[in-house]
C-alpha positions as CSV (number, residue, x, y, z in Angstrom):
1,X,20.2,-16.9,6.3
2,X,19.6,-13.0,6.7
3,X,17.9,-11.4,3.7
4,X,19.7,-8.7,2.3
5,X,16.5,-6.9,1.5
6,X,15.6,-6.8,4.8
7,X,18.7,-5.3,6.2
8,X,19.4,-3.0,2.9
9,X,17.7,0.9,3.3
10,X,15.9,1.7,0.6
11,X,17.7,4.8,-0.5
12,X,20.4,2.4,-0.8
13,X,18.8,-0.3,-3.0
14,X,18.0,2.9,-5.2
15,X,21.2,3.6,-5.6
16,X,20.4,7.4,-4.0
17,X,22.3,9.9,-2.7
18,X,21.3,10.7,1.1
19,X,22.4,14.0,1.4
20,X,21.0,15.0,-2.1
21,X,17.4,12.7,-0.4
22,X,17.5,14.6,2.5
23,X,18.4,18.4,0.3
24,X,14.9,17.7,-1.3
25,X,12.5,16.5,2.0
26,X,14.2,19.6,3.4
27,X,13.1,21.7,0.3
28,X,9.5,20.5,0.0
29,X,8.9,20.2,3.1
30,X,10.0,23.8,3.9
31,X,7.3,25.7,6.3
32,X,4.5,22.9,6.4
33,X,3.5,21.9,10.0
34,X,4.2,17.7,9.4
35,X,5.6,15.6,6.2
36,X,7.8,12.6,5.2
37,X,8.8,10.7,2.4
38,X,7.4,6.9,2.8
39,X,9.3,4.5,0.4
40,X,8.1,0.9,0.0
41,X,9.2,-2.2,-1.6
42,X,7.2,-5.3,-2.1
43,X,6.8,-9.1,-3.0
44,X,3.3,-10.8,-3.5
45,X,2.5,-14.1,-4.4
46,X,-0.8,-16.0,-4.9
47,X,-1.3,-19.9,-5.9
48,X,-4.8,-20.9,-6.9
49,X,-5.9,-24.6,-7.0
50,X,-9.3,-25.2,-8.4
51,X,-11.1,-28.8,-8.8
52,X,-7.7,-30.8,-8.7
53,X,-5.4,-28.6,-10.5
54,X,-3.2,-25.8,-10.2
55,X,-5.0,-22.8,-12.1
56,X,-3.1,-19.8,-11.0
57,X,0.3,-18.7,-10.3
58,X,1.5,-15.1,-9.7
59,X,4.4,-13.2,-8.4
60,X,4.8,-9.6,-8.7
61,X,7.4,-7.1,-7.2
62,X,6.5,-3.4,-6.8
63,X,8.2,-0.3,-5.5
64,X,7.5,3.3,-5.0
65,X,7.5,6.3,-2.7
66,X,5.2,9.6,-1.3
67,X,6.1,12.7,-0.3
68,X,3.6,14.2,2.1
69,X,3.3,18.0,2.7
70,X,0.8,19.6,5.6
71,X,-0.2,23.1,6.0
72,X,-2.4,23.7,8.5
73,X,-5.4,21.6,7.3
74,X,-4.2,21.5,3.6
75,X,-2.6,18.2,2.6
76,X,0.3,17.7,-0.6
77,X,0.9,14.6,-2.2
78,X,3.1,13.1,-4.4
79,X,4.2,9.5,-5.5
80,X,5.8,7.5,-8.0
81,X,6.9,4.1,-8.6
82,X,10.3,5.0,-10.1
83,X,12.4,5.6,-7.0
84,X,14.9,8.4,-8.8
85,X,16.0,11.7,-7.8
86,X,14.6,13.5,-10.9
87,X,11.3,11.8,-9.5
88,X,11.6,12.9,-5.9
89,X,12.6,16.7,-7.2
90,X,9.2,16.7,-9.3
91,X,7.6,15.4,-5.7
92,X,9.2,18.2,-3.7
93,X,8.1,20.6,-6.1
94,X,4.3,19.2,-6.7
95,X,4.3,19.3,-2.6
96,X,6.0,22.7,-2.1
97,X,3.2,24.4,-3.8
98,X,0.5,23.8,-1.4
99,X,3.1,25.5,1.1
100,X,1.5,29.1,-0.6
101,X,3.8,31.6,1.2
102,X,2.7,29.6,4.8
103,X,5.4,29.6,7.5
104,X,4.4,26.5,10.3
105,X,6.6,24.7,12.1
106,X,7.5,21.2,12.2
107,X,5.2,18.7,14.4
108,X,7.4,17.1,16.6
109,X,9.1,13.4,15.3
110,X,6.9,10.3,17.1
111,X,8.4,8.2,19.3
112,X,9.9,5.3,18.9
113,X,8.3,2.1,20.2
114,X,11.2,-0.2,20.0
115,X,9.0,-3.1,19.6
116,X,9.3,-5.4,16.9
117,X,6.3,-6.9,15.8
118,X,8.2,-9.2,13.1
119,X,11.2,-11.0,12.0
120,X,12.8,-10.8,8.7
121,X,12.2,-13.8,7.5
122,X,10.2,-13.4,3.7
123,X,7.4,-16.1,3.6
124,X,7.7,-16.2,-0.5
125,X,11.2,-18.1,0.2
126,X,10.4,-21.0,1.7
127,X,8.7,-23.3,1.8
128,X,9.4,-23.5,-2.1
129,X,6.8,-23.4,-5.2
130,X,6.5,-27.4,-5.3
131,X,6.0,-27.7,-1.6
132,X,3.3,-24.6,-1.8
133,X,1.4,-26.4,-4.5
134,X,1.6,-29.9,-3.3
135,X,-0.5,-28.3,0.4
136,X,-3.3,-27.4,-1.7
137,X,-3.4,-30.7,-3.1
138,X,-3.7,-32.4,-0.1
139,X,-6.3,-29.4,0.9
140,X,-8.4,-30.7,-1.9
141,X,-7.9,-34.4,-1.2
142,X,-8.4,-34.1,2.6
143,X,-12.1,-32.3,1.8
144,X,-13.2,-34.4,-0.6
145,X,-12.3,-37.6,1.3
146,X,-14.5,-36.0,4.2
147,X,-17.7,-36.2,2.5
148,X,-18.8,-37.8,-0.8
149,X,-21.4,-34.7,-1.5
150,X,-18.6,-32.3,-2.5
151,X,-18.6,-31.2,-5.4
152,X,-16.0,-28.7,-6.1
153,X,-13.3,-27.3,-4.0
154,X,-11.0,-24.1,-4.7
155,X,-7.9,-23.3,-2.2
156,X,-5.7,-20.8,-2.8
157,X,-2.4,-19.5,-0.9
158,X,-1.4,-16.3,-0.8
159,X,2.1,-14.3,0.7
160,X,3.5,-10.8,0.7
161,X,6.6,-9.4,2.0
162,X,7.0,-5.5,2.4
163,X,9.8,-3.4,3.1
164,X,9.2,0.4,4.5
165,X,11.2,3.3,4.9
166,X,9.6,6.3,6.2
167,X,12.5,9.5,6.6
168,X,11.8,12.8,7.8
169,X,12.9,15.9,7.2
170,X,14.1,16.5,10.7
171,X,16.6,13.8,10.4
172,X,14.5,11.3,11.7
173,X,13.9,7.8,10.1
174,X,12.0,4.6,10.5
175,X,11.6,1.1,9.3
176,X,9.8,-1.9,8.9
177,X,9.3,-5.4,7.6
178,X,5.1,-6.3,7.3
179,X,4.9,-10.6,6.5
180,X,1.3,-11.6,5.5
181,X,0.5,-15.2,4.5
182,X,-3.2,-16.2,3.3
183,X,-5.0,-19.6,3.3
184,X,-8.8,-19.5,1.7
185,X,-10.7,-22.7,1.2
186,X,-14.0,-22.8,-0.7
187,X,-16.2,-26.0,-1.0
188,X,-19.2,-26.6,-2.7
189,X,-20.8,-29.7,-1.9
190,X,-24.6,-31.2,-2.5
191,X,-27.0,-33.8,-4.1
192,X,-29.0,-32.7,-7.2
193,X,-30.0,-29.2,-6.7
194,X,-29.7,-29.0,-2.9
195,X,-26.0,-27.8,-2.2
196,X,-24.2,-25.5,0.2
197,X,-21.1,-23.7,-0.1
198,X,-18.4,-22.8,2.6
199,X,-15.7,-21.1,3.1
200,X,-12.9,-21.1,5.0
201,X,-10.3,-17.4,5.7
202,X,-6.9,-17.8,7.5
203,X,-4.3,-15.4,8.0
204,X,-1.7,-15.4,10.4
205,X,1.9,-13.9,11.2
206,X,4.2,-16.3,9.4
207,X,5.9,-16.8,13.2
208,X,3.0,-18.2,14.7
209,X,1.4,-21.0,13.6
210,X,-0.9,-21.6,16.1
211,X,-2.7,-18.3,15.6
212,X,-6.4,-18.1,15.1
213,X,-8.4,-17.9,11.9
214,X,-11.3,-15.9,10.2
215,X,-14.3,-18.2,9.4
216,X,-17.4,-18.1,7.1
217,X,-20.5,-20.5,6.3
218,X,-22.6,-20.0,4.2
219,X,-25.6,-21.8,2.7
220,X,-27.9,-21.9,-0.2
């Protein structure tokens, strides 16, 4: 199923008028050497399971956008998190400032790659919460059924989905989808007042499973 997020711009989702968009990265941008808005939408999720029980859930959703100015080796900056016109005219004019009577011209646009590094597939949609939770469960029951000495075990699950949109004021535009998922495993194990802890980092590209981990040991 394609996610309409994914294939949505997000001067659209805004609700934004292009030409009136473009009027004002024309406008602040007027006589810098380099600049472009950057506009970014995201989903985050984290699952915590701690000593047999779920002890954390979060899911947040967060948008925003920057309008970058450069004058020779002066830099303008802008940003908000409410993606508006009135909010990207405040931008152009916070940017246009640092501008200071200077005439550059525009670096030229980079070039396009054409290589997609990811799908557009959001890992916080499947699989769902239950199925999430009941992995670290087994996580906890498959570490302490290794070894009688542990003592405590924490594994949490973590995703994010982002969206970005990066426009120009030559016309030029760009986009991409960034997936992260994020496994961490911590045990404690021990007798009496001899114990160690470990940990355990994964990450990967939610497309491919089979790609190699981060790992940590340490002892105490």
């Amino acid at each position: 199923m394609t996610n309409q997020l994914a294939t949505t711009s997000l001067i659209d989702r805004a609700n934004l008028d292009r030409d009136a968009v473009r009027r004002e990265i024309a406008r602040g941008l007027e006589g810098a050497d380099d600049g472009e808005l950057f506009l970014e939408y995201g989903q985050t999720e984290a699952l915590m399971f701690d000593n047999g029980r779920l002890k954390q859930a979060t899911y947040d959703t967060s948008q925003g956008f920057g309008l970058r100015a450069v004058k020779d080796d002066a830099v303008g900056y802008a940003h908000s998190s409410d993606v508006s016109l009135p909010a990207l005219i405040r931008a152009a004019d916070a940017v246009h400032a640092v501008r200071g009577g200077y005439s550059g011209s525009l670096a030229a646009a980079p070039s396009r790659t054409n290589v997609r590094l990811y799908g557009d597939d959001n890992p916080l949609d499947a699989p769902g919460f239950e199925a999430k939770v009941k992995l670290l469960a087994e996580i906890d029951a498959y570490v302490r059924d290794k070894d009688p000495r542990v003592r405590q075990v924490s594994a949490s699950l973590s995703a994010t989905w982002q969206v970005v949109e990066i426009l120009r004021p030559d016309g030029e535009s760009y986009r991409d989808i960034r997936p992260l998922v994020r496994v961490n495993v911590s045990v404690v194990a021990g007798l009496h007042r001899n114990q160690g802890v470990a940990r355990r980092r994964r990450r990967r590209d939610p497309r491919s499973p089979g790609q190699s981990g981060i790992g940590s040991c340490a002892r105490r």
